[in-house]
N, C-alpha and C positions, 0 to 999 in steps of 0.2 A: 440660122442660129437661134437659140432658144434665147424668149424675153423672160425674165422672172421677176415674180411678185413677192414681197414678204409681207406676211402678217407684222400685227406691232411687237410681238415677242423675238423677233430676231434683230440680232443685234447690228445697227446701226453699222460697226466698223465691218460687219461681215460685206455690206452693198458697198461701203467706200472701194473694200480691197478687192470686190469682183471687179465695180467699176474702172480701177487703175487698171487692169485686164482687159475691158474694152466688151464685158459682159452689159448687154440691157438690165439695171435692175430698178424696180419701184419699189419703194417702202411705203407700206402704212402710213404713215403721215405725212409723207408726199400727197400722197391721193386721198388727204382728209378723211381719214379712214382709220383714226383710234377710236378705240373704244365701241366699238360697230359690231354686233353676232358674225360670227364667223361663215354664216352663209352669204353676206354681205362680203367679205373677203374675197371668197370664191366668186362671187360674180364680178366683183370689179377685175377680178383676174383673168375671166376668164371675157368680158367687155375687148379688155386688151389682148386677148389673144397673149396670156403672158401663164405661163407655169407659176403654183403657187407652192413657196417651201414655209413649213411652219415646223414648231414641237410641237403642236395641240393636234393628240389623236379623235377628238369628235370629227375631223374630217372624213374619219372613216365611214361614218353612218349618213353623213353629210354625202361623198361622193355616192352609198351608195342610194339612197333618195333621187338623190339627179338622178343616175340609172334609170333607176325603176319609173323615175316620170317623163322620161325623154329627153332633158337637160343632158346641154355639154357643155364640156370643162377643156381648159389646155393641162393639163397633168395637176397633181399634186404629190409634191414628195413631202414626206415626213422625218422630222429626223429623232428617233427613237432615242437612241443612246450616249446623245453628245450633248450636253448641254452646253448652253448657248455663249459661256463666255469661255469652250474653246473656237476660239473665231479660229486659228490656226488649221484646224483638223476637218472643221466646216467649209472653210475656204478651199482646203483641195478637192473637197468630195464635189462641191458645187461645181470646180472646172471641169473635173470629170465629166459628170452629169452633163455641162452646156458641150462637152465636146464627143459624149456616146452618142445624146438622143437628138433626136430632129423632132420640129413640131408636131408631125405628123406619128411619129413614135410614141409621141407624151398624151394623144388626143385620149383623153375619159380613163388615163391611168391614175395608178396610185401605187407610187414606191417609195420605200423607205431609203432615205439618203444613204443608210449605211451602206448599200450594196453598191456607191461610187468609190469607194476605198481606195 
């Protein structure tokens, strides 16, 4: 099963309500980890062997850096088009997401949450 990471921009009740689902989730300030560059994010995420979901598209140039320098990551999804206080709409696409991919699925991806619909 997939372990997931959130940056500090996701919202708090989104981790409670995976969590009542019995999803692994870390938040940013669990892991003393507000206010940190978001390369730092990715690494503690990826430390954990834990997929990382955010709204901040600089992950994009981020994951592809790691690429190009031999760095790996457990996935990062993005989520484009929902902002963050609908936890509702986030909430199902993330069960999705923990119940399509496998770790091994997620390794040095990068998908946009919207295609868990």
């Amino acid at each position: 099963m997939l372990r997931l990471y959130f940056d500090e921009h996701v919202p708090l009740e989104l981790a409670r309500q995976l969590r009542q689902q019995g999803i692994d989730v870390l938040v940013a300030r669990d892991a003393g980890k507000l206010r940190v560059p978001d390369e730092e994010h990715l690494t503690c995420a990826a430390s954990q062997q834990r997929v990382l979901l955010t709204f901040d598209r600089d992950y994009v140039g981020i994951a592809e850096a790691w690429l190009l320098s031999g760095r790996h990551h457990n996935g990062i999804v993005i989520a484009y088009r929902y902002p963050s206080s609908q936890v509702g709409s986030l909430f199902h696409m993330c069960v999705n997401l923990c119940s399509r991919e496998t770790p091994e699925s997620m390794t040095d991806m990068l998908y946009p949450l919207e295609q868990y619909r």
